[in-house]
C-alpha positions as CSV (number, residue, x, y, z in Angstrom):
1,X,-39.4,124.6,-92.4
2,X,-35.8,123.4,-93.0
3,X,-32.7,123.8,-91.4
4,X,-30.6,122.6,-94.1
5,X,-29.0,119.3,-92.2
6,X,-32.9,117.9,-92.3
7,X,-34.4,119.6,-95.6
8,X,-38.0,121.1,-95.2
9,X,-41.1,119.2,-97.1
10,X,-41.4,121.2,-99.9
11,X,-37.0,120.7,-100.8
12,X,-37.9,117.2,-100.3
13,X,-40.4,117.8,-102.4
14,X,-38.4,119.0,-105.4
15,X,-34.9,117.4,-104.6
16,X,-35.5,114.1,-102.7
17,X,-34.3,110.9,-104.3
18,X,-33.7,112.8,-107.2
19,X,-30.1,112.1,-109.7
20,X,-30.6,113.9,-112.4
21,X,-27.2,113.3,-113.9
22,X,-29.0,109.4,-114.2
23,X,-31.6,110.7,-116.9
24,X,-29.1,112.7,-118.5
25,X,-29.3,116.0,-116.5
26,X,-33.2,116.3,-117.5
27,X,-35.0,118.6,-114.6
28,X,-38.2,116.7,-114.7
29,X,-37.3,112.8,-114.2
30,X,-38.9,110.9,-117.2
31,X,-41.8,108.2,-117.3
32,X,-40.9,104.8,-117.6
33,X,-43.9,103.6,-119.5
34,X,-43.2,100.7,-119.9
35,X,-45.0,97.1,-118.2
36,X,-42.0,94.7,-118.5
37,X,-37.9,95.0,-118.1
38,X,-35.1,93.1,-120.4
39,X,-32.1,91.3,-119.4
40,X,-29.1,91.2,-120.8
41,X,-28.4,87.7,-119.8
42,X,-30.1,85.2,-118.1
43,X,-27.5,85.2,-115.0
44,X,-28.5,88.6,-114.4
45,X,-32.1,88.1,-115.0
46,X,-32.4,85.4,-111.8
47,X,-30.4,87.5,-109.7
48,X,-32.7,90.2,-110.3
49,X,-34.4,90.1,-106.3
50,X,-30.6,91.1,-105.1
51,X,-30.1,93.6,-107.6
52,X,-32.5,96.7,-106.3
53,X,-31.7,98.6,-109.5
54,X,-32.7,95.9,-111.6
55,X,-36.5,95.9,-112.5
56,X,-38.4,93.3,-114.1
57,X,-42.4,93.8,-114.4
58,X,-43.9,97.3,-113.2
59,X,-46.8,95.0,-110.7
60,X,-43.9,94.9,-108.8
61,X,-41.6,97.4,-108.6
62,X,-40.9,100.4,-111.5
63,X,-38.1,103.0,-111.7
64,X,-41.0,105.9,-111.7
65,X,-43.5,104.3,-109.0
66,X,-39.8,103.8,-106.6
67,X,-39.1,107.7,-107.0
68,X,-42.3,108.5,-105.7
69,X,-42.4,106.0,-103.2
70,X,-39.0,107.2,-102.1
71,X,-40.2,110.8,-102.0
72,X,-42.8,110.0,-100.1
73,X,-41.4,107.9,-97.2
74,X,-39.0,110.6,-97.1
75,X,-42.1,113.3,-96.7
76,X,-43.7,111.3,-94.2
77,X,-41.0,110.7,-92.4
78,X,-41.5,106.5,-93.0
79,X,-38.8,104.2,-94.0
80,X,-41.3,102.7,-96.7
81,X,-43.9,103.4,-99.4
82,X,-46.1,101.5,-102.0
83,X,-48.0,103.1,-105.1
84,X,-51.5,101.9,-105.2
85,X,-54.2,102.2,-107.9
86,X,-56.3,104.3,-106.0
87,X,-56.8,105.1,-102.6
88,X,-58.8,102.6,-101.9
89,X,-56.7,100.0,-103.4
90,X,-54.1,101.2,-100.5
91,X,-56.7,101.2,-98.1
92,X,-58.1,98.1,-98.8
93,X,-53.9,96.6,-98.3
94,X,-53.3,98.1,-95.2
95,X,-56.4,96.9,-93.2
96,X,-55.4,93.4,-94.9
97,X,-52.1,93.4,-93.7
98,X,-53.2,93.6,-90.4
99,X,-56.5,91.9,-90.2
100,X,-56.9,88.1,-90.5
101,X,-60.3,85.6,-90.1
102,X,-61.8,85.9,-86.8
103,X,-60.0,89.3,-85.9
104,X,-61.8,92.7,-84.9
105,X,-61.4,96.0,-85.9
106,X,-62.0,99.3,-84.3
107,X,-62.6,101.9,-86.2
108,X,-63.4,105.8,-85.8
109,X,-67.0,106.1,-87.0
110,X,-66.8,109.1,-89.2
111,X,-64.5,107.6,-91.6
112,X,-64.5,107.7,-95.4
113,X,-67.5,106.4,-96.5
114,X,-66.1,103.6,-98.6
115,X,-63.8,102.3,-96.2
116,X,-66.4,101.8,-93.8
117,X,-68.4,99.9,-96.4
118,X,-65.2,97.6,-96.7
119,X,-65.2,96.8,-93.1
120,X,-68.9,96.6,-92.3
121,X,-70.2,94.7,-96.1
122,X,-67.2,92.9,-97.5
123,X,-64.5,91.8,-94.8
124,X,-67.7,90.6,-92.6
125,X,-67.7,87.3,-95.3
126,X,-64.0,86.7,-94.8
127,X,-64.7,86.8,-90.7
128,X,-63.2,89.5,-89.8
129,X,-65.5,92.1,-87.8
130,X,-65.8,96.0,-86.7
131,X,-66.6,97.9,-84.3
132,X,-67.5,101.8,-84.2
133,X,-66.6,104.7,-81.9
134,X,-66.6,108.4,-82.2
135,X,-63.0,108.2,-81.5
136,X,-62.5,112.0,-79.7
137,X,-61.4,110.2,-76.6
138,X,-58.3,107.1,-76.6
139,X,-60.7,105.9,-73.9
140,X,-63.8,104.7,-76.5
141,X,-60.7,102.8,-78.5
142,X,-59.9,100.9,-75.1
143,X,-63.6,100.2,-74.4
144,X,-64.3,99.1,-77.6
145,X,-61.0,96.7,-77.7
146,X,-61.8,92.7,-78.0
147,X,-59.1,89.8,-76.7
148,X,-59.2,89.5,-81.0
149,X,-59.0,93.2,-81.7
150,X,-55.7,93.2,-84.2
151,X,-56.6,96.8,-85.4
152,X,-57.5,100.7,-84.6
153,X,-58.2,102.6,-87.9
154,X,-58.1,106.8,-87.7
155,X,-58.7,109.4,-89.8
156,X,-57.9,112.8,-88.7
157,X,-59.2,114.9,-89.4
158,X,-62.2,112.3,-90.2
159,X,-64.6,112.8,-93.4
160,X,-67.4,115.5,-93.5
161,X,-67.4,116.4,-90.0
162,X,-63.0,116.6,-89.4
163,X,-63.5,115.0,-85.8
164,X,-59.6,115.0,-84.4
165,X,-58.6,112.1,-82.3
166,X,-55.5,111.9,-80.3
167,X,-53.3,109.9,-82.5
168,X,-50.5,109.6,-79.9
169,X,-52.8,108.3,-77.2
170,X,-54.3,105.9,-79.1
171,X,-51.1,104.5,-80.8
172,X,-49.5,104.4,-77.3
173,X,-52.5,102.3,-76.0
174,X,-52.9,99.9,-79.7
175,X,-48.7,99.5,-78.8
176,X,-49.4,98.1,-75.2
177,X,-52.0,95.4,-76.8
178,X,-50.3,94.2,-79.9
179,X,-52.5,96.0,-81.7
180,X,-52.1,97.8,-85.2
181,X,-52.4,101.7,-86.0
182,X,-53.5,102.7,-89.3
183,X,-54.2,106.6,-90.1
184,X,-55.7,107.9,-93.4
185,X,-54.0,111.3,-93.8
186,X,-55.4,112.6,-97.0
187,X,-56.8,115.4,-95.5
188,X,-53.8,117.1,-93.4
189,X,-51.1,115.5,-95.9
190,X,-47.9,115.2,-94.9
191,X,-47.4,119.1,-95.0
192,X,-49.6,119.8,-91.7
193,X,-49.5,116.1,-90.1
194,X,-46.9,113.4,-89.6
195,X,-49.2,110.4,-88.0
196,X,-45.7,107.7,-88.0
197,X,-44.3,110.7,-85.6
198,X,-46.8,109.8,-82.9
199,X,-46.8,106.4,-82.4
200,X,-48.9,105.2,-85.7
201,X,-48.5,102.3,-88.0
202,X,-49.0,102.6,-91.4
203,X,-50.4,105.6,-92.9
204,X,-52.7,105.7,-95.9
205,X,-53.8,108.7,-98.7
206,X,-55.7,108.6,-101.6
207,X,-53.3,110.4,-103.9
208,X,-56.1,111.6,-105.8
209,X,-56.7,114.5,-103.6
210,X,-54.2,116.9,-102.8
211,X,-51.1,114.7,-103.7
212,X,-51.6,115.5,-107.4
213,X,-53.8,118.1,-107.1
214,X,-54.8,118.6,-110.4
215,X,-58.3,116.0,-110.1
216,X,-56.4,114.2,-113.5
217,X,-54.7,111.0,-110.9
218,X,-56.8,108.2,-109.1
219,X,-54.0,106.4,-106.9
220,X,-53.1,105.5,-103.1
221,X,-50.3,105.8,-101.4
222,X,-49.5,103.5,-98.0
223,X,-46.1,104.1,-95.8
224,X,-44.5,102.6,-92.8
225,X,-41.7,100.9,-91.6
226,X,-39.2,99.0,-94.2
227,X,-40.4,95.5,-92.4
228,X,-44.5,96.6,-93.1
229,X,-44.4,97.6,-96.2
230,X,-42.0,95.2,-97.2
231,X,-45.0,92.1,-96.4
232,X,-47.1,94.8,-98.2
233,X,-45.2,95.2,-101.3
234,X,-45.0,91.5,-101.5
235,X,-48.7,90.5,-100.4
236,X,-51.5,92.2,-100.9
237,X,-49.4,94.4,-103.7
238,X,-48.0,92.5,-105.7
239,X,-50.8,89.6,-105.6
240,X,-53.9,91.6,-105.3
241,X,-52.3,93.8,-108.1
242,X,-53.4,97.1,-107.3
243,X,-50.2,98.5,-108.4
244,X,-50.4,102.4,-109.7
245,X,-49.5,102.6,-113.5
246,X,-46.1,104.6,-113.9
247,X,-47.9,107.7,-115.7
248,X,-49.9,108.1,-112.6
249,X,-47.2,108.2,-110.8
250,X,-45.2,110.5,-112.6
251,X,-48.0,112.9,-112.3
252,X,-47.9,112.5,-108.6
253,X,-44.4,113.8,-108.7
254,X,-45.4,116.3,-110.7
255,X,-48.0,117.4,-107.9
256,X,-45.4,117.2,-105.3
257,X,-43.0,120.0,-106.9
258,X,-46.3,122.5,-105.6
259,X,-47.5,120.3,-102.8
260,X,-46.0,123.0,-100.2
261,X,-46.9,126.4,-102.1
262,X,-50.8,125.0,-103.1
263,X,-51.6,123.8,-99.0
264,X,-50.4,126.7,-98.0
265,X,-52.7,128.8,-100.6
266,X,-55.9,126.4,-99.6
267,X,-55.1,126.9,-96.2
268,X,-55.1,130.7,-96.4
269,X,-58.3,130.9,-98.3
270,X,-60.1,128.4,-96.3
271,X,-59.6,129.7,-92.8
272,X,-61.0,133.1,-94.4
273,X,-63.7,131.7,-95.7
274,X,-64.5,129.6,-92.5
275,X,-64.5,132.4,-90.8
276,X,-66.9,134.5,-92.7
277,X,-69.6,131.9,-92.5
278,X,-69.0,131.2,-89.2
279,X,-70.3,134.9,-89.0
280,X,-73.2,134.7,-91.1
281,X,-76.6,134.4,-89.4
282,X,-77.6,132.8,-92.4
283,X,-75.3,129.5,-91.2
284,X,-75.9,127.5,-87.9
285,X,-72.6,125.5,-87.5
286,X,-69.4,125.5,-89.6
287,X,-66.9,122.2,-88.8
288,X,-63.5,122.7,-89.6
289,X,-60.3,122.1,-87.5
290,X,-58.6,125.2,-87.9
291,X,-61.6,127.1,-85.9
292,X,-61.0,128.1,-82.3
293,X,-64.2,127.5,-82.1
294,X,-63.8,123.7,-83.3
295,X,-63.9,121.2,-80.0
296,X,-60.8,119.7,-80.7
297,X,-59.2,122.6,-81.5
298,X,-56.5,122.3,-79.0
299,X,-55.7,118.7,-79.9
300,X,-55.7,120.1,-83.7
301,X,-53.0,122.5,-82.3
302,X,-50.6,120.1,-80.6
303,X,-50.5,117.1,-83.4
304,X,-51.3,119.4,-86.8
305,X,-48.9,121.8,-88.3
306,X,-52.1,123.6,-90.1
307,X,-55.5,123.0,-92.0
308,X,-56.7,121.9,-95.2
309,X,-59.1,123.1,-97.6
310,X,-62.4,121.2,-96.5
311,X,-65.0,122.7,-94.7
312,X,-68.7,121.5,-93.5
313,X,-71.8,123.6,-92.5
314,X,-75.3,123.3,-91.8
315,X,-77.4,125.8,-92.3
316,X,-80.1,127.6,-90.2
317,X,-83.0,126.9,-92.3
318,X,-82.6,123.0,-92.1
319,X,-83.5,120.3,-94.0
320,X,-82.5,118.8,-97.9
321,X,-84.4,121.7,-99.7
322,X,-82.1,124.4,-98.5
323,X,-78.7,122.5,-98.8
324,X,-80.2,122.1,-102.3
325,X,-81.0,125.8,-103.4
326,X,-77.4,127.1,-101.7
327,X,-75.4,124.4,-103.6
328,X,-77.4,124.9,-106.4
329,X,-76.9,128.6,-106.3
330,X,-73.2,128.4,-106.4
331,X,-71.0,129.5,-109.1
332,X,-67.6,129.0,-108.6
333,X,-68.5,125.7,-106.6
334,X,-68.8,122.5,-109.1
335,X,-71.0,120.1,-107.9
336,X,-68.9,116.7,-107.9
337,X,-67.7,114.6,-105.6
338,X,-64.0,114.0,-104.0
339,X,-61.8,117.3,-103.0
340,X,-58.0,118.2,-103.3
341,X,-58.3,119.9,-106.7
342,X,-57.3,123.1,-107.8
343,X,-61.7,123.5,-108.6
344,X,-63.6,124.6,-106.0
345,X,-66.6,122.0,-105.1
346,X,-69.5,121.6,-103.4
347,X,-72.4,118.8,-102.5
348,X,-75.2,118.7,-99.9
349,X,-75.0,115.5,-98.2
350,X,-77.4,114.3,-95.0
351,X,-74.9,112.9,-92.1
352,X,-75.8,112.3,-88.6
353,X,-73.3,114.4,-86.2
354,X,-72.3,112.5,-84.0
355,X,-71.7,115.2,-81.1
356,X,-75.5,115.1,-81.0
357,X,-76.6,112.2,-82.4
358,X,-79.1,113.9,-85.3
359,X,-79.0,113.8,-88.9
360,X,-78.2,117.0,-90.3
361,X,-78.2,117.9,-94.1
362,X,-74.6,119.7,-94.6
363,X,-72.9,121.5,-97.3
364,X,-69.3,120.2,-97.4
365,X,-67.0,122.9,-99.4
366,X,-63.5,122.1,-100.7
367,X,-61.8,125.7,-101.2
368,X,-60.0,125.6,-104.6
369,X,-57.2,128.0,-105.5
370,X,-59.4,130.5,-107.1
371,X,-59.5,134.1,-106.0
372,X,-60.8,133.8,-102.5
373,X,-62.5,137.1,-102.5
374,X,-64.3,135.9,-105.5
375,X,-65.2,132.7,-103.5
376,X,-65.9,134.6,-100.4
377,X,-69.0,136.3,-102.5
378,X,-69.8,133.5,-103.8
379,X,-70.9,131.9,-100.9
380,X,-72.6,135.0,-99.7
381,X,-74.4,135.1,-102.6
382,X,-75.3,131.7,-102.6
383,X,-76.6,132.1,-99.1
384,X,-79.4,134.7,-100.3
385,X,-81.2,131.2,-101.6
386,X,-82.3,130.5,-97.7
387,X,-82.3,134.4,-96.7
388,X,-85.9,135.0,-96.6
């Protein structure tokens, strides 16, 4: 919500950094396409670092990529944002632009799968190492912290199992040691969760997901302060290269314009749907933060503005065979990986929880924008594979 003087996130949305009369009044801003700029002399082509509306070669800076980026700061209330590649690409920057050889990491152990492959099979050969922790208490950060420890990496909700940790806490503590902050926010996005706002970092997405919203995009997104990102634009972005092409990025803004309207619809259908198969004797646990029932559902409260459309459950007939036959059953549910999408999907995966140490088979659900009465039956449907 706005209050006109500070605009709410879905007019930033649609009217931040925009200047239409620029492109000629056109609504939509146009794609610059286009991998290399002219000059019209060579003066004004070596004064082209002092002259921010001068571009020169898209791996560093492009008219398209900067409205995003601008956008996005804005949304996230940063000063600063960088266009990535993919989400990984961005992911892979930030921890780089903290971590050096013979530094340590802490990081919340139900992260995204591939970034803890990153920290625990590739950085290992370049000397920097890793430590786990749940991560529900600020306390397991502090025990975990090394004289070398340079960073704390969060993601909250976290992947699969949308474990909350206390960002402000945390950040408060990293802040007395020197030490860096880094949050992924795909899941909340910046409509439900503002990590900068409480003491974090840099903050990381993978665009792919809700950002566009229309599962056509793989990009990143990274934001932080002007004096971050600017060592990130100029390191590991521009020399690592992971730069996001400009039609990417114009189809990130294009996600943007519904960014608001389509988290609040997935929002709406998933707690419905959460809440009918927390219900159903057919389903032992159901993991997402916008139950009451959730553990950290009070923390969820005080640093989330609302919930996503990911959910996790296990069923009460256990084991790989029934995940199977549900998943399988499903209709409206595509089998695929990644979330964020307009589709509904759906994939069995085996985790172990880490509330009680055992691995579980789980479905994990990402509520599309489809009829959610027609996904509500769906599921229940789907359920009759492990009824009897």
């Amino acid at each position: 919500m706005g209050d006109g003087q500070h605009p709410g996130i879905e007019t930033l949305c649609v009217h931040f950094a925009e200047n239409r009369e620029t492109h000629l009044g056109a609504a939509a801003p146009p794609l610059y396409q286009s991998s290399t700029f002219t000059f019209p002399d060579s003066a004004t082509f070596h004064a082209r670092s002092e002259d921010r509306q001068r571009f020169d070669y898209t791996r560093v800076g492009n008219p398209t990529a900067r409205l995003l980026e601008e956008k996005f700061a804005a949304m996230e209330k940063g000063e600063a944002a960088r266009a990535f590649g993919s989400g990984m690409a961005a992911i892979s920057a930030a921890i780089l632009s903290c971590a050096k050889t013979g530094d340590h990491v802490v990081c919340v152990g139900t992260a995204y799968g591939p970034t803890r492959k990153l920290l625990t099979d590739y950085l290992p050969r370049f000397g920097i190492e890793t430590t786990f922790v749940r991560g529900v208490e600020a306390s397991e950060f502090e025990a975990a912290t090394r004289p070398n420890t340079k960073l704390y990496y969060l993601e909250s909700p976290s992947s699969i199992l949308f474990e909350v940790q206390d960002l402000a806490a945390i950040s408060a503590h990293a802040r007395s040691r020197g030490i860096s902050t880094i949050c992924d926010n795909s899941n909340a996005t910046p409509v439900y969760q503002n990590p900068l706002t409480l003491g974090v970092d840099l903050v990381v997405h993978s665009a792919s997901k809700y950002i566009s919203g229309h599962s056509d995009v793989i990009a990143g997104l990274v934001v932080g302060s002007t004096e971050r990102m600017r060592s990130i634009v100029s390191l590991e972005g521009e020399l690592l290269g992971g730069v996001a092409d400009p039609f990417a990025c114009w189809l990130m803004l294009r996600g943007l314009r519904t960014l608001g309207v389509r988290m609040e619809r997935h929002s709406r259908s998933t707690a419905a749907i959460a809440r009918l198969l927390e219900s159903d004797m057919r389903v032992a646990r159901v993991y997402y933060s916008g139950l009451e029932s959730h553990p950290h559902a009070a923390l969820a409260r005080k640093q989330m503005r609302g919930h996503s459309g990911l959910i996790s459950f296990t069923l009460k007939t256990p084991g790989r065979e029934a995940a199977f036959a549900v998943v399988d059953a499903l209709r409206y549910f595509g089998i695929a990986v990644s979330w964020g999408g307009y589709e509904s999907l759906a994939v069995p995966l085996e985790v172990t929880d880490p509330s009680d140490g055992k691995s579980k088979w789980v479905i994990r659900i990402s509520v599309g924008l489809e009829s959610v009465e027609d996904l509500k039956a769906d599921l229940y449907q789907a359920l009759n594979a492990v009824s009897g």
